[in-house]
SEVO-541005 format. One record per residue (C-alpha): residue in one letter; x, y, z. Coordinates in steps of 0.02 Angstrom, whole numbers, plus 50000, padded with zeros to 5 digits. Example, Ala and Ser with C-alpha at 12.3 -4.5 7.8 and 13.67 -1.06 7.14 Angstrom:
% SEVO-541005
REC res    px    py    pz
REC   a 50615 49775 50390
REC   s 50684 49947 50357
//
This chain:
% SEVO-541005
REC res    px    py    pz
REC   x 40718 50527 50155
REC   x 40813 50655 50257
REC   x 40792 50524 50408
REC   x 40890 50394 50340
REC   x 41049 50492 50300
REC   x 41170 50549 50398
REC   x 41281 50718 50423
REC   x 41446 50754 50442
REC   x 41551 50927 50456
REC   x 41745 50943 50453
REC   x 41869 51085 50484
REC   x 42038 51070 50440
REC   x 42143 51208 50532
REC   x 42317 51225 50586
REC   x 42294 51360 50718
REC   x 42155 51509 50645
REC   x 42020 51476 50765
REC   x 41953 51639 50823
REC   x 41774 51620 50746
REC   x 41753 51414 50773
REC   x 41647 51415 50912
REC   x 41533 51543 50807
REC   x 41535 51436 50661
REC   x 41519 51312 50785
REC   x 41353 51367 50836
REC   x 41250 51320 50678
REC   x 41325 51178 50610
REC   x 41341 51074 50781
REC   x 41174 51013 50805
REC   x 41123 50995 50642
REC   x 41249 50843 50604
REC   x 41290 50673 50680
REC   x 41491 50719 50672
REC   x 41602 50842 50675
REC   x 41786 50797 50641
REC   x 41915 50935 50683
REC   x 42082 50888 50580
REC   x 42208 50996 50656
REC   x 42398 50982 50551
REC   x 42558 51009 50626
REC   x 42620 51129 50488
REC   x 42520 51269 50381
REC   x 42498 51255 50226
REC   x 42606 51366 50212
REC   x 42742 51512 50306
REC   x 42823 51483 50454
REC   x 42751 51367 50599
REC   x 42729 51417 50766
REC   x 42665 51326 50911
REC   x 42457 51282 50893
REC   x 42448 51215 51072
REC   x 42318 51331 51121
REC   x 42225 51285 50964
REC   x 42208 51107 51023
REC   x 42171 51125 51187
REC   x 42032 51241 51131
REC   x 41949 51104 51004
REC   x 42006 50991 51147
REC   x 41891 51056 51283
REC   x 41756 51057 51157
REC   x 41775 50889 51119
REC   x 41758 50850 51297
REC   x 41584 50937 51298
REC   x 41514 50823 51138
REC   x 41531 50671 51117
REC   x 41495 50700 50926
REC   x 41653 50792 50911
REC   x 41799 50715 50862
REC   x 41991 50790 50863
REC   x 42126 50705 50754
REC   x 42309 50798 50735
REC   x 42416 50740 50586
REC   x 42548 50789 50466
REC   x 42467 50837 50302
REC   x 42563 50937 50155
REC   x 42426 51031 50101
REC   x 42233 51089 50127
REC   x 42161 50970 49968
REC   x 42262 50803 50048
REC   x 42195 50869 50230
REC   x 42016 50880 50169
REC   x 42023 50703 50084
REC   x 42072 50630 50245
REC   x 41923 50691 50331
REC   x 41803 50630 50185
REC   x 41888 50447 50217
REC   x 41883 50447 50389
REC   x 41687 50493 50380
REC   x 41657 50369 50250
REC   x 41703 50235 50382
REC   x 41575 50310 50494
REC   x 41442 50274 50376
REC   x 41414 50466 50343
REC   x 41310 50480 50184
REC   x 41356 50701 50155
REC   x 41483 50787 50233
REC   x 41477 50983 50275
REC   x 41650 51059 50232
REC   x 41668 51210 50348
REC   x 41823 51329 50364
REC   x 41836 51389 50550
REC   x 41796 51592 50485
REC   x 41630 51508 50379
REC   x 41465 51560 50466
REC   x 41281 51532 50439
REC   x 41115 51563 50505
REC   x 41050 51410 50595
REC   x 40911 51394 50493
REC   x 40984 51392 50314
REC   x 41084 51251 50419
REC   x 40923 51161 50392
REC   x 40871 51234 50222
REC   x 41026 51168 50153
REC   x 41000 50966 50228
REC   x 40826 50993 50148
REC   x 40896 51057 49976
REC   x 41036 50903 49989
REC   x 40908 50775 50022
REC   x 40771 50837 49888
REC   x 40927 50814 49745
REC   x 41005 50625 49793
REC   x 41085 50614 49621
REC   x 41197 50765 49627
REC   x 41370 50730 49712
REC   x 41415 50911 49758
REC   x 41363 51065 49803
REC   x 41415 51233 49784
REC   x 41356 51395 49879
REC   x 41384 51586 49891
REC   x 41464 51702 50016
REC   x 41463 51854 50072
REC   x 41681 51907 50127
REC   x 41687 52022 50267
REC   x 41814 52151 50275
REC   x 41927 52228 50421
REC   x 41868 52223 50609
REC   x 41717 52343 50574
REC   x 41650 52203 50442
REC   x 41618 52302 50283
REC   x 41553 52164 50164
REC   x 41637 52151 49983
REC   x 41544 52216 49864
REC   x 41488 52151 49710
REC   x 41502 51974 49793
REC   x 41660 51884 49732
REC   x 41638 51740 49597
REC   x 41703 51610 49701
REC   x 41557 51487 49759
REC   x 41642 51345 49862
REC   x 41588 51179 49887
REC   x 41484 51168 50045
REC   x 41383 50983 50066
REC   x 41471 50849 49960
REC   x 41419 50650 49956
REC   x 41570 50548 50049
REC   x 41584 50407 49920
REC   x 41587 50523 49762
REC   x 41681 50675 49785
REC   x 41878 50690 49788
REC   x 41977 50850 49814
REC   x 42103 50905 49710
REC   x 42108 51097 49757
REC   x 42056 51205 49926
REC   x 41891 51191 49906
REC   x 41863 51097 49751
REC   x 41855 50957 49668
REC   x 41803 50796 49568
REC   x 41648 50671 49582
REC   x 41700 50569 49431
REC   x 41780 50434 49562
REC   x 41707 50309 49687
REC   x 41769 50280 49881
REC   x 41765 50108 49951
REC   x 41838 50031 50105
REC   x 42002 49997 50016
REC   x 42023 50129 49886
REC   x 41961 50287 49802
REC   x 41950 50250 49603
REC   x 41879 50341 49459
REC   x 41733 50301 49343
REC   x 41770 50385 49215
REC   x 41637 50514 49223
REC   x 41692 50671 49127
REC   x 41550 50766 49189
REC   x 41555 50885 49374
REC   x 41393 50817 49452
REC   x 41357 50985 49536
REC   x 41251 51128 49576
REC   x 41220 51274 49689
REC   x 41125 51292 49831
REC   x 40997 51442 49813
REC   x 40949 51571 49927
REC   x 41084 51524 50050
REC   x 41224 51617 50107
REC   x 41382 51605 50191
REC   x 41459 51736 50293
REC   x 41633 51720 50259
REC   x 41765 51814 50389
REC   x 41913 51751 50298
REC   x 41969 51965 50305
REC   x 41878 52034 50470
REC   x 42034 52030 50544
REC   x 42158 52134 50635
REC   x 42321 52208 50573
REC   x 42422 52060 50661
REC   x 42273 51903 50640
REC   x 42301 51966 50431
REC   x 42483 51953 50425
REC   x 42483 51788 50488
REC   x 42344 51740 50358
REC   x 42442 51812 50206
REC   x 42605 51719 50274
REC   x 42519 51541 50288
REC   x 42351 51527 50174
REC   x 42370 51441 50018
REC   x 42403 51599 49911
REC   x 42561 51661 50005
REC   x 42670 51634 49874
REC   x 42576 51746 49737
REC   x 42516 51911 49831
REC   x 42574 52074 49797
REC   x 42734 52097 49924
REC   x 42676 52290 49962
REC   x 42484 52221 50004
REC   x 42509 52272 50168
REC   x 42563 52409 50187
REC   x 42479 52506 50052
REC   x 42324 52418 50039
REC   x 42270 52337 50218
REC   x 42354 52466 50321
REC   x 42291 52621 50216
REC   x 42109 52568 50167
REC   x 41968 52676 50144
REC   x 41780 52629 50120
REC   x 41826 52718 49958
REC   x 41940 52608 49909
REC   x 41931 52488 49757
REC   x 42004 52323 49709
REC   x 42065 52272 49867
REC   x 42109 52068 49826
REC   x 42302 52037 49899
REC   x 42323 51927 49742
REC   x 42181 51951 49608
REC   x 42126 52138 49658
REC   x 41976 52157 49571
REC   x 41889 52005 49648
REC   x 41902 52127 49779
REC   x 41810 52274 49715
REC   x 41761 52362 49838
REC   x 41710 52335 50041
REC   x 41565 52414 50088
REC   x 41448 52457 50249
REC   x 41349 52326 50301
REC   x 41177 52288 50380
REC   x 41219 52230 50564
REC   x 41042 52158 50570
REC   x 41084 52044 50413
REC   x 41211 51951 50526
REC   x 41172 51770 50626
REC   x 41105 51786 50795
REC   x 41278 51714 50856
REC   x 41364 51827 50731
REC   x 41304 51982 50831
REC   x 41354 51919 50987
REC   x 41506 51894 50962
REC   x 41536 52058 50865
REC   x 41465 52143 51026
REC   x 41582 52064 51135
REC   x 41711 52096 51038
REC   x 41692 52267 51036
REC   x 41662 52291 51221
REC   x 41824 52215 51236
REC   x 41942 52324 51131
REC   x 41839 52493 51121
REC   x 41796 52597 51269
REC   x 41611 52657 51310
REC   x 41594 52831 51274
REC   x 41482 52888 51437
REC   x 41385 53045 51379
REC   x 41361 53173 51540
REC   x 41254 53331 51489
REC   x 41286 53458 51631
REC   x 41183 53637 51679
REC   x 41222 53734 51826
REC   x 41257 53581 51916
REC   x 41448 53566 51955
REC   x 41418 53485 52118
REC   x 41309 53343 52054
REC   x 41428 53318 51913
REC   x 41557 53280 52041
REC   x 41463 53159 52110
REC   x 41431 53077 51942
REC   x 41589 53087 51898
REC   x 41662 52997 52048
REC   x 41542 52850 52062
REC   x 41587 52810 51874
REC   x 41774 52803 51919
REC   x 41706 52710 52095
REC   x 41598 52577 52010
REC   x 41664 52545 51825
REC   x 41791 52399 51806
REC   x 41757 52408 51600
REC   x 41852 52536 51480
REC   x 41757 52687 51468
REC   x 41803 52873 51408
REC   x 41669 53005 51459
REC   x 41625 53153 51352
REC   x 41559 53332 51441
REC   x 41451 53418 51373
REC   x 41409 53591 51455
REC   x 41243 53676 51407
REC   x 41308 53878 51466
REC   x 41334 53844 51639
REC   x 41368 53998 51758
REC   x 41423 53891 51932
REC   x 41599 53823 51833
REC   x 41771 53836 51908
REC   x 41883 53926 51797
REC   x 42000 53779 51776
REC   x 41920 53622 51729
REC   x 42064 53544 51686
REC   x 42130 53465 51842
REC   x 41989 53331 51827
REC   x 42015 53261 51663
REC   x 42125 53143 51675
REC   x 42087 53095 51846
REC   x 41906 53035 51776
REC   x 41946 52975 51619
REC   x 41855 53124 51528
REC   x 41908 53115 51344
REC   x 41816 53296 51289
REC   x 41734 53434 51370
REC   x 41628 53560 51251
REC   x 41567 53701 51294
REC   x 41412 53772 51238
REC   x 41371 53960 51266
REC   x 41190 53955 51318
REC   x 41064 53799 51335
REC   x 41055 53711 51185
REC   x 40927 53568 51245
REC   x 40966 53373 51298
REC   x 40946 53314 51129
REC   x 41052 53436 51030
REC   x 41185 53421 51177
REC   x 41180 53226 51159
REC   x 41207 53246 50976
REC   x 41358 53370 50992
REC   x 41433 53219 51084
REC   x 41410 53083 50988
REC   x 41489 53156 50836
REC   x 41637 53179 50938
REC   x 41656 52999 51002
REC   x 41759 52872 50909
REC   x 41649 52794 50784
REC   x 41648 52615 50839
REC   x 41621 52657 51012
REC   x 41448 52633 51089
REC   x 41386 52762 51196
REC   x 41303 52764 51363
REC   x 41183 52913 51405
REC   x 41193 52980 51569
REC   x 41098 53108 51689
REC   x 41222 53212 51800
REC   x 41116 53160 51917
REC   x 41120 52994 51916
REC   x 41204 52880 52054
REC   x 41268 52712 51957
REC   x 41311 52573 52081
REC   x 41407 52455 52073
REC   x 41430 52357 51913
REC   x 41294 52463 51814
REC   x 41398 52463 51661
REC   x 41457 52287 51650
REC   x 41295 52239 51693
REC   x 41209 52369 51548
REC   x 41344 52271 51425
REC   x 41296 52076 51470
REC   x 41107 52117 51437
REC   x 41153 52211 51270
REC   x 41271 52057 51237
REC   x 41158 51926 51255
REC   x 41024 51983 51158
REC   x 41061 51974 50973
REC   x 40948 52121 50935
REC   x 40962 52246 51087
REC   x 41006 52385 51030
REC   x 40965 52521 51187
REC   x 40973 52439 51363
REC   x 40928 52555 51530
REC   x 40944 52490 51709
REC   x 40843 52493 51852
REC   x 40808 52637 51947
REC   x 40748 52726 52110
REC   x 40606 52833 52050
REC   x 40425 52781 52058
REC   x 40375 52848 51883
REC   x 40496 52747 51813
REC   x 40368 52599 51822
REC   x 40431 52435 51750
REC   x 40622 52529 51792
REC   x 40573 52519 51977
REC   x 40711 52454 52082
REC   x 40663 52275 52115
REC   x 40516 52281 52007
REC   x 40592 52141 51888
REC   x 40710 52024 51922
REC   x 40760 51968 51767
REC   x 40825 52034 51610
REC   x 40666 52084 51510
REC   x 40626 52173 51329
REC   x 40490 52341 51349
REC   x 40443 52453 51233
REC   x 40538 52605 51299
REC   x 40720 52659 51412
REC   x 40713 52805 51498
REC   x 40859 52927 51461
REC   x 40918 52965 51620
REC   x 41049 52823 51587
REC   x 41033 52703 51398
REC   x 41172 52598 51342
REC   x 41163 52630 51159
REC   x 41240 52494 51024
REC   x 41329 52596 50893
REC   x 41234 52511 50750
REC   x 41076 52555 50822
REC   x 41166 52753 50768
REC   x 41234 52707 50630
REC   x 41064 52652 50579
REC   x 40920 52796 50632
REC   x 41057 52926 50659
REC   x 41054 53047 50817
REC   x 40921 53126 50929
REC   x 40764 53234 50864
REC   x 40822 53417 50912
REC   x 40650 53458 50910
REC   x 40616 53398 51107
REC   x 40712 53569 51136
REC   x 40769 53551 51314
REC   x 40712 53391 51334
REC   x 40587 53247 51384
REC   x 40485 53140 51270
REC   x 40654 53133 51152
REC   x 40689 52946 51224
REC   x 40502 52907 51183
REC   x 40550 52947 51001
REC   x 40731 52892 50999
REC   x 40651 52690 51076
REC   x 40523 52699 50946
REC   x 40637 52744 50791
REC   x 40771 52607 50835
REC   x 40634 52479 50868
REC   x 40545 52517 50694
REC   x 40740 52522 50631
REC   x 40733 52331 50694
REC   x 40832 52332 50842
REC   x 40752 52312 51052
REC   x 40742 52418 51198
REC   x 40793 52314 51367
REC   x 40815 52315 51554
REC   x 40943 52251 51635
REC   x 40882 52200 51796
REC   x 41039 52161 51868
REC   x 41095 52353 51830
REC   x 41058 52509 51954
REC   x 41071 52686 51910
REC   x 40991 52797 52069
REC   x 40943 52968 52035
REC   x 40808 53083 52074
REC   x 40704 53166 51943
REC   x 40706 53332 51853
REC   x 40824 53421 51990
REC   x 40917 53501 51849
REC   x 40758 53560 51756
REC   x 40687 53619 51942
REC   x 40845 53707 51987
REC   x 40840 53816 51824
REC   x 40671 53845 51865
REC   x 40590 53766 51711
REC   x 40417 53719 51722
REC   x 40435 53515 51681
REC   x 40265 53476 51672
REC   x 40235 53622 51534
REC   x 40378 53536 51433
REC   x 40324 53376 51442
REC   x 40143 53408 51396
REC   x 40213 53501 51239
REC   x 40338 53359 51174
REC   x 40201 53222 51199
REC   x 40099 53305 51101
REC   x 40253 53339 50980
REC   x 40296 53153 50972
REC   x 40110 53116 50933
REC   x 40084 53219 50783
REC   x 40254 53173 50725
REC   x 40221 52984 50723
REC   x 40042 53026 50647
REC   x 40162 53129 50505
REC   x 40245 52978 50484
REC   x 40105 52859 50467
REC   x 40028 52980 50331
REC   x 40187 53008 50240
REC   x 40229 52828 50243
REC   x 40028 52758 50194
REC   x 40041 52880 50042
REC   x 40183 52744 49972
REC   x 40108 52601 50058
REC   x 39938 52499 50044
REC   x 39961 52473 50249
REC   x 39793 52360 50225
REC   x 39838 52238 50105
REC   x 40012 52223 50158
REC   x 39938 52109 50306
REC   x 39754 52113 50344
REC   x 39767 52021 50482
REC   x 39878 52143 50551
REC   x 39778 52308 50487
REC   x 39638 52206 50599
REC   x 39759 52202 50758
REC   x 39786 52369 50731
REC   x 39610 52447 50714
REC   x 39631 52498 50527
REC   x 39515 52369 50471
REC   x 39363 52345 50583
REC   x 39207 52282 50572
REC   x 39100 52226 50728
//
């Protein structure tokens, strides 16, 4: 039945359009039109001039001939909205998807919602929940607000006499819309299908203009600003600029749980406005640091800030401090004695700002040219990388061999000598095992634990990070193939801990036998 109907989407908008393209990105194949109704006012505030709005939706219409822009005057969002439903109902579109510009979805509900339209043809509107998203770091509201808009309606029953609601007691024709006298709402909601609604993941300026010219401007609480935007906590409560408690609370949220196009454009966004904090773990090796430091400065055009971390080293100057600005070094700790890679690493992190992503990197290591922004568009394109490495020089490297790949490619495990690490991937299995002592095999464990945590390990093969291995631990006169022997076997009993620990909760062969075949813990010959 699904064949015979057809699909529409509209977006009325006067100029928010920061997430469109996102939204965009599951909705636009999915229908036969999408109408953009851009007005010349808001609906309410103070206008200002939307020209870069248009030419935006413009340029889009230019690339799909589905797409169709139409710029009027209309006095408010319920009278925009209707306008759109009329001009679709000329087009012979049977359901229409109504879509703010800061409404997102995965792809595939996209689908599961046509199928859930098409399997009900006698209901005339329906209604779905959402998920709000709070601030720039996208906390998610918490419980879930009441509010279920309307998402699909059918064009010839359903009139709009609020933002995003409405009536389907009345009947559109060619000439008119009239009613038939239907007292009842012929509705329902949409299960297992949610929206991910940005209306608040926002900046300090984006949410002034919002509370100034959304519908509600005229009842929130004068002082919202200031004392509950600008001063907000996780702890928090009832943070609603006009009902508060629909508000209660804004919480941490899953970055996995996000649309694939969701991620990437959080990613991007955060490169953008946060700098990388490069991690640099130095030992009685001033003059290689040097070198580090001044290829980063040489051959990094992104922001950066680079943290120091100095494991007891004997060969310092006395004054460090003429190099910190000069190389964009944001903290320099001191350790007194050798504390190990991992712990070093860790004392790091927790010093970095904590939206930044980090970058791990040997003071050793010789990054060429565009290593970082090259790191970042591998880690940006893939909606689940989490830990991206580059190519390198040394032969034991393997599939990290300089011009061993020549495309970006997904492995199993980044060596540590220089990882691009996404701050959820952190936020998610915490920092390195302290265990690995002085180091080796703690990149093993660290690619494994993010990869069971849900996220991928990468290679950017347009990245290249030269260095040559274990100089450090040679010059200190530490026996490296001791070490290693001893964390590998350290890494294997602790994964065999985990897989005992874990079975004693889990029946591992009934959960998926097909699997527990794969994996040798069924087998019969």
């Amino acid at each position: 039945m699904c064949e015979n109907l057809k699909f529409g989407a509209i977006y009325c908008l006067y100029d928010d359009c920061e997430f469109l393209e996102v939204s965009l990105e599951s909705i636009k194949s999915k229908v036969d039109k999408v109408i953009f109704l851009v007005s010349d006012i808001p609906w309410f505030g103070k206008a200002v001039n939307n020209f870069d709005t248009i030419q935006k939706i413009k340029k889009l219409c230019d690339c799909n001939p589905n797409f169709i822009l139409i710029k009027n005057h209309w006095i408010n969002e319920a009278e925009q909205r209707n306008f759109g439903l009329d001009y679709l109902f000329a087009l012979h579109i049977d359901y229409c998807f109504v879509v703010d510009t800061d409404e997102i979805y995965h792809k595939h509900h996209i689908d599961l919602i046509k199928q859930f339209v098409c399997k009900n043809p006698k209901i005339a509107a329906f209604h779905i929940e959402l998920n709000t998203y709070w601030t720039k770091q996208y906390y998610v509201i918490s419980p879930r607000e009441n509010f279920k808009p309307v998402i699909v309606v059918r064009v010839e029953n359903f009139l709009f006499t609020t933002i995003r609601q409405g009536v389907t007691s009345i009947q559109r024709t060619e000439k008119c819309v009239f009613n038939t006298n239907q007292k009842i709402y012929n509705a329902t909601i949409i299960p297992e299908v949610i929206c991910y609604h940005l209306s608040y993941a926002k900046n300090d300026q984006q949410i002034k203009r919002k509370i100034e010219t959304f519908s509600h401007a005229n009842s929130i609480d004068k002082d919202w600003f200031d004392n509950t935007w600008k001063k907000w906590t996780p702890e928090d409560k009832n943070l609603h600029p006009v009902t508060p408690t629909q508000y209660r609370q804004a919480v941490k949220e899953n970055f996995l749980n996000f649309p694939e196009q969701l991620k990437i454009f959080i990613k991007k966004e955060r490169q953008n406005v946060q700098p990388c904090s490069i991690i640099i773990i130095n030992w009685n090796s001033y003059t290689l640091l040097l070198e580090c430091l001044k290829l980063i400065k040489q051959n990094t055009k992104i922001l950066y800030e680079i943290v120091i971390v100095d494991n007891g080293s004997t060969d310092l100057p006395k004054d460090f401090s003429d190099i910190l600005e000069f190389y964009s070094i944001k903290t320099i700790i001191y350790n007194k004695e050798n504390l190990g890679f991992p712990k070093a690493v860790n004392q790091a992190i927790e010093v970095t700002n904590k939206n930044s992503d980090v970058c791990l990197l040997n003071v050793d290591a010789k990054p060429q040219e565009g290593w970082l922004e090259n790191l970042y568009d591998t880690l940006n394109s893939n909606p689940l990388a989490g830990i991206v490495g580059p190519l390198g020089n040394e032969i034991e490297n393997g599939y990290q061999k300089e011009n061993m790949v020549y495309k970006d490619m997904q492995v199993f495990n980044v060596h540590f000598y220089c990882a691009l690490i996404f701050r959820e991937v952190i936020e998610r299995i915490g920092l390195l095992d302290i265990r690995f002592g002085l180091g080796t095999y703690e990149d093993n464990d660290y690619c494994i634990r993010a990869k069971l945590g849900g996220y991928q390990c990468w290679i950017s093969a347009k990245s290249l990070v030269r260095h040559k291995a274990h100089q450090v631990f040679e010059s200190n006169n530490i026996d490296y193939i001791e070490l290693e022997h001893k964390n590998k076997q350290l890494l294997q009993n602790k994964l065999l801990d985990a897989f005992y620990q874990y079975g004693s909760y889990l029946d591992f062969i009934s959960i998926s036998p097909k699997l527990a075949r794969k994996c040798g813990l069924v087998f019969r010959e």
